[in-house]
N, C-alpha and C positions, 0 to 999 in steps of 0.2 A: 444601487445594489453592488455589494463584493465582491463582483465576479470578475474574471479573469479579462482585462483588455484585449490580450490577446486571440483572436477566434482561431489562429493557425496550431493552437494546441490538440491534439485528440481527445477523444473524451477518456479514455484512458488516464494520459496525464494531466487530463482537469481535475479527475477524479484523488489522483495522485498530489496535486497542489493543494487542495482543498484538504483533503487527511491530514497532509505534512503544516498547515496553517494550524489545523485545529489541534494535533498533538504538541506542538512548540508553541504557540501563543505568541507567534511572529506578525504584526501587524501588517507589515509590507508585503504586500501580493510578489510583487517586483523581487524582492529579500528573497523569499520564500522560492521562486522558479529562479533562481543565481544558485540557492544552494541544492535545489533538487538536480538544475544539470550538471554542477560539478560533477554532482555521485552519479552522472550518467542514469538518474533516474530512480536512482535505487532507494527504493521512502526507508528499507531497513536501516544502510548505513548512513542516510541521510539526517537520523533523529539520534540514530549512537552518536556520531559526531557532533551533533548538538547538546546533547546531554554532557558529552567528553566536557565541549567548552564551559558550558553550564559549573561543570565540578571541576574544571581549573586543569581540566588535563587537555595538555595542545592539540589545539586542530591540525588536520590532516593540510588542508586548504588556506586556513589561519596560522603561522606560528605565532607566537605568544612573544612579548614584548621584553625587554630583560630583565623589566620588574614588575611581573602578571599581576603582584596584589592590590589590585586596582579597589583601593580606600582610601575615601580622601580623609590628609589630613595637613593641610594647609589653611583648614577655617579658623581665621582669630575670634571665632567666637566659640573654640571648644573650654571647656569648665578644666582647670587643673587644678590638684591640691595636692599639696607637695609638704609630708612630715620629716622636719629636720630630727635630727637624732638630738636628745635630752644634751644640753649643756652639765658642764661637770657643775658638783653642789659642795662644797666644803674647799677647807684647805687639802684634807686627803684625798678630794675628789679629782681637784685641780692639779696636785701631785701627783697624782696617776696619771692620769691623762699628758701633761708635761713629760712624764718617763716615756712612755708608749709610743707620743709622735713620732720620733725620731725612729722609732724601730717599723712604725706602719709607716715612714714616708718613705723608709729606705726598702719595704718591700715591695709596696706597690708599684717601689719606678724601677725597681729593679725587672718584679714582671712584666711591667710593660713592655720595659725595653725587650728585653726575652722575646714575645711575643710581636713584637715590632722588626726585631732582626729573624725571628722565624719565619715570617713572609716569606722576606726575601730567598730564604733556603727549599720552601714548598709554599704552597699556595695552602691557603686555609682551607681543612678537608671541609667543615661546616657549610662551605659556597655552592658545595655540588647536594644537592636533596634527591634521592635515589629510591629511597623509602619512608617517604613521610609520614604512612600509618604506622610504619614499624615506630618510626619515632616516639608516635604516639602514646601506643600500648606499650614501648619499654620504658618511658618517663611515668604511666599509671602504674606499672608495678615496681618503678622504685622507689613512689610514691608513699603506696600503700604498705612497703614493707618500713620504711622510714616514720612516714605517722600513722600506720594504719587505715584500715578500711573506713571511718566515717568521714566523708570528705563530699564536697558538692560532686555531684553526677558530671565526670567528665565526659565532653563530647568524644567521642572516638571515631573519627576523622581526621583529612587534612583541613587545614587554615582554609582553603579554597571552599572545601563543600560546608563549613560551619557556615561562612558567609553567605552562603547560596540558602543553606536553610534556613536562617537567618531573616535575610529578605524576602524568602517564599512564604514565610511564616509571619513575618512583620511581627520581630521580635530584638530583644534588647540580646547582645552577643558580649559578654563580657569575656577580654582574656588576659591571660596570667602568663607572665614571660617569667621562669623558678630561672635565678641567678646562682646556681650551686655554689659559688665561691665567696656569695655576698654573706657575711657575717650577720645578716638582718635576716637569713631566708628561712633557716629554722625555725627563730621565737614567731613569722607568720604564720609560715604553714602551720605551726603545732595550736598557736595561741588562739592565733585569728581565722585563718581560712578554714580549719577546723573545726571552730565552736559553731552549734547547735542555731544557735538563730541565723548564723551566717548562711549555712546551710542549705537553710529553711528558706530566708531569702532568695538564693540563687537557682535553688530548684525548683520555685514555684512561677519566677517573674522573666525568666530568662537562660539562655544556653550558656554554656560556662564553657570557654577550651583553653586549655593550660598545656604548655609544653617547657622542657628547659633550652635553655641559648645556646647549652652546650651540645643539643642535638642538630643537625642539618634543615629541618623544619623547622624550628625555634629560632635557629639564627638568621632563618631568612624571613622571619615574621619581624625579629629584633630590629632590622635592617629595615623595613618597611616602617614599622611604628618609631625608630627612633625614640625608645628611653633613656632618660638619664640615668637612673638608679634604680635599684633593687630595696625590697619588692617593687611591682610594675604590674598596675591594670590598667586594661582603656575598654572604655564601652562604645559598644560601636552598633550604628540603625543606622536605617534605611530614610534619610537625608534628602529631600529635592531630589527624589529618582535615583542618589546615589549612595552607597554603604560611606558612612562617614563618623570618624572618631566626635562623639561627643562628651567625653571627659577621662581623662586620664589621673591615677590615682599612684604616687609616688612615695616609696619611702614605709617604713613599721607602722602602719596604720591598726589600731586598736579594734576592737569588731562591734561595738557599739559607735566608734564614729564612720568604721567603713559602711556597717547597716542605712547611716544616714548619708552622706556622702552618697551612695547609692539610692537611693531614695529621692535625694534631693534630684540626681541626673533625670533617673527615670520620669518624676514629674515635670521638669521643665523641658523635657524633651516629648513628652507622651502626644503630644498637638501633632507633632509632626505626623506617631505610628497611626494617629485616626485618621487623620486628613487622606493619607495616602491607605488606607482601607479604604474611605469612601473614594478613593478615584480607581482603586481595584475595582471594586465592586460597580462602578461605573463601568470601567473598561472591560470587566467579565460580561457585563450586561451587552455591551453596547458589540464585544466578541458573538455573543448568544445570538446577536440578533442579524449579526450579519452572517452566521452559520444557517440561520433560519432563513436569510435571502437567498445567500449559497445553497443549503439544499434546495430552497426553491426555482433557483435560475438551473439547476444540474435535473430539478424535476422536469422543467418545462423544456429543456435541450434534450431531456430520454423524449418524453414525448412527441416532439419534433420531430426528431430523427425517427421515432418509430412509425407517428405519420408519413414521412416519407419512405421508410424500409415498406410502409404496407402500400405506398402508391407505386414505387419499384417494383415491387412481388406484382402488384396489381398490371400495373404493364408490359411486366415478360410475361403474366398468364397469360395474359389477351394477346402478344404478340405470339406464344406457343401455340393459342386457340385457332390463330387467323392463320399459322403456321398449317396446325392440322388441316383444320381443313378445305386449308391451298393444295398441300399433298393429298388430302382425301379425293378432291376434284380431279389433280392430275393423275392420281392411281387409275380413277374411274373411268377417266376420259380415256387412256392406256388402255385401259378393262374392253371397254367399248370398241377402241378401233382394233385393237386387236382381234374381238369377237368377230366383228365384221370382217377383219383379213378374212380368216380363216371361215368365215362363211361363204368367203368370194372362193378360197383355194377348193373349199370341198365341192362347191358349184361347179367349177373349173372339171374337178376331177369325176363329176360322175357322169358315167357309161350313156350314151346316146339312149331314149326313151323306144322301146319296138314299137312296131307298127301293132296297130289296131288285130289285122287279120294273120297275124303271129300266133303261130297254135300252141307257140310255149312262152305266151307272156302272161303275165298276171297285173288283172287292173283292179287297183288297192284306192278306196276312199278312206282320206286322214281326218278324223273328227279333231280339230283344233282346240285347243283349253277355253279359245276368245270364241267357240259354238261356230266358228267357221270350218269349209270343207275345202280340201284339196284332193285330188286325183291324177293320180300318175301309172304308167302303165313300166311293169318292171318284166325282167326275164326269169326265168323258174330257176336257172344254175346260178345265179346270182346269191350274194352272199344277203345274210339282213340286213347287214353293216351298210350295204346303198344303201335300203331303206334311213337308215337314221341319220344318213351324209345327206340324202335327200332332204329330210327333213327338218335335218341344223342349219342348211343352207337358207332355209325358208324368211322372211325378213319377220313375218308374224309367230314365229316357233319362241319357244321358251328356249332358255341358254340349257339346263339343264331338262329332260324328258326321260321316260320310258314310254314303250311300245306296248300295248295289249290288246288282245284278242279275244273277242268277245264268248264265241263258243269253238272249243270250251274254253273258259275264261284263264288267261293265263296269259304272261308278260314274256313277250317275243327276245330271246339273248341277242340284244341287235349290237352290242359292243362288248369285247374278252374279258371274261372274268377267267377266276380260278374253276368254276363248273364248265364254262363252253370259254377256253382260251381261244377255239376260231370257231367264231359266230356258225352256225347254221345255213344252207340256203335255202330258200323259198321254198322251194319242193322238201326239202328235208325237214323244214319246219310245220309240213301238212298244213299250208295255203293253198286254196284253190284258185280256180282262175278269175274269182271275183270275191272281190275281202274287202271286209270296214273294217278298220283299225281305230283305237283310240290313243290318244297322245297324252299321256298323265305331266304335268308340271311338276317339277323335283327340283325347284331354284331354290326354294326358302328352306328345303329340309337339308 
């Protein structure tokens, strides 16, 4: 399975590799997390920058080598055909021509030389390419104003993204280096690039990009393809994995022999465009299926991990559980002794019991909630408040109680409210000298 060797990644940036794999079509797991941590992570600038390279504009991380058009064209097995110009026909023919040389030998080396000693004075502004689309679009409309609008469908691009599209499309890239100064470039553009079947041809079988020499994009194409003469095409596919000139076409070529000429390229070369379809189409398959491991190993690590998030959850519940009620026990156990302090202090504090033959005490039977009885003998100036200090002192007494009174029936104020803030005593509360009290439980309410 696809997946990440590394387990020290987050699932974050697993997630984040796996995107960045599947939107680039970068084979390399390895590749793939080199150029996610450059961009510190970042999958936005991390796929701009890869697009950048893709279309020939330098990377941030990469610079570009100082001849980026990376097209081979070193294979001796590319097709060239090469139209000399018509020898003279006659004695007048030969007489012209004889007159002529000497005035075209002595222009061309005169511009050269020109051109030769100009170097040295500035560098050729054409080295520097600043705006290669502008290049573009200002060579199509001096195009179209020079031979008009019907012309093969120029790509409108740089050199870099024709070739990109080219190969993404597994398609034959033909292009056209216009020589403004070549004496040949009019009668093609008008006669041949022009007419109707050429046309026809280039728009249906293949991308066409055309630029002149004399622009900074043109001349750095020129400089890559190396042509001899004007007019200047080369067709260029997708080659053993690489963009590579497969025939170049030199010199006034006619449009019934360029139609074949092209014809002939695109057939002897077409093995190659299928071959490398079906190893696409392997490799998109073979991408698919390891997307399909990938989501599947990313399924079974959510998984994982959520079994373990819910056996985590699961043992701080239980460790909260066993928390409560560790505290529930010691609140309780706190509850308890404390209850008991304070049963011992009111014990402590209440008033010696009178004697029997005390003509102002009063002996009180306590009906108990558990159907037991208790009996204590109290004094008459006493407040009721003993009564119920007595009786919270009791070990069998309920934590909370009230006091009642049977006839007439009614609950004894034995501790301050807002109606009796100081309790009652015995004689004020009309107890006589022999009382049954009942003791009401009041814990649960």
């Amino acid at each position: 399975m696809a997946a990440p060797e590394d387990r020290d990644l987050t699932q974050e940036q697993t997630e984040k590799l796996l995107q960045f794999q599947d939107l680039t079509g970068i084979e390399s797991m390895d590749q793939c997390r080199h150029t996610l941590e450059q961009h510190n992570w970042n999958i936005e600038a991390a796929v701009q920058d890869r697009l950048n390279e893709q279309e020939g504009v330098p990377s941030v991380f990469n610079p570009p080598p100082s001849r980026p058009l990376q097209v081979n064209t070193a294979d001796h097995r590319i097709y060239s055909y090469v139209v000399s110009r018509p020898q003279p026909r006659g004695l007048l023919g030969w007489g012209y021509y004889l007159i002529m040389l000497p005035f075209r030998f002595t222009y061309y080396t005169i511009l050269d030389i020109f051109r030769f000693a100009l170097r040295f004075i500035r560098p050729d502004p054409r080295s520097r390419v600043t705006d290669p689309v502008g290049d573009i679009v200002s060579f199509m409309h001096s195009f179209e104003e020079k031979y008009g609008r019907a012309h093969p469908v120029f790509y409108q691009g740089t050199y870099s993204q024709a070739l990109n599209d080219a190969k993404r499309e597994l398609r034959f890239l033909l292009v056209y280096l216009h020589g403004d100064d070549h004496q040949d470039s009019d009668e093609f553009c008008r006669n041949t690039l022009c007419a109707p079947e050429v046309i026809s041809l280039i728009n249906t079988r293949m991308l066409f990009w055309a630029c002149s020499t004399n622009k900074p994009e043109g001349y750095r194409v020129s400089q890559a393809l190396r042509e001899n003469t004007y007019p200047f095409l080369a067709m260029i596919m997708l080659k053993d994995r690489r963009m590579t000139v497969v025939g170049r076409l030199e010199g006034l070529i006619q449009p019934d022999d360029l139609i074949n000429q092209l014809t002939f390229i695109m057939d002897a070369n077409q093995t190659y465009l299928v071959s490398e379809r079906l190893e696409r189409e392997e490799r998109n398959q073979t991408q698919v299926l390891r997307q399909q491991q990938d989501e599947a190993y990313l399924a079974s690590l959510r998984a994982d991990q959520e079994k373990e998030r819910k056996k985590r959850e699961e043992r701080e519940r239980k460790r909260r559980k066993e928390e409560e009620v560790q505290q529930q026990k010691l609140a309780e156990e706190r509850r308890r002794r404390n209850l008991q302090e304070e049963k011992e202090r009111k014990l402590e504090c209440l008033p010696p019991e009178p004697s029997p033959d005390d003509p102002e005490s009063v002996k009180i039977i306590f009906k108990l909630p558990n159907d037991s009885r208790v009996e204590r003998r109290f004094h008459f100036s006493q407040s009721l408040t003993v009564i119920h200090d007595f009786l919270f002192s009791l070990k069998e007494s309920p934590e909370k109680f009230q006091i009642e009174a049977n006839f007439p029936r009614r609950v004894l104020p034995c501790v301050p409210s807002e109606e009796w803030p100081n309790p009652p005593t015995l004689q004020e509360a009309g107890l006589s000298h022999t009382e049954v009290l009942f003791v009401q439980d009041l814990t649960d309410e």
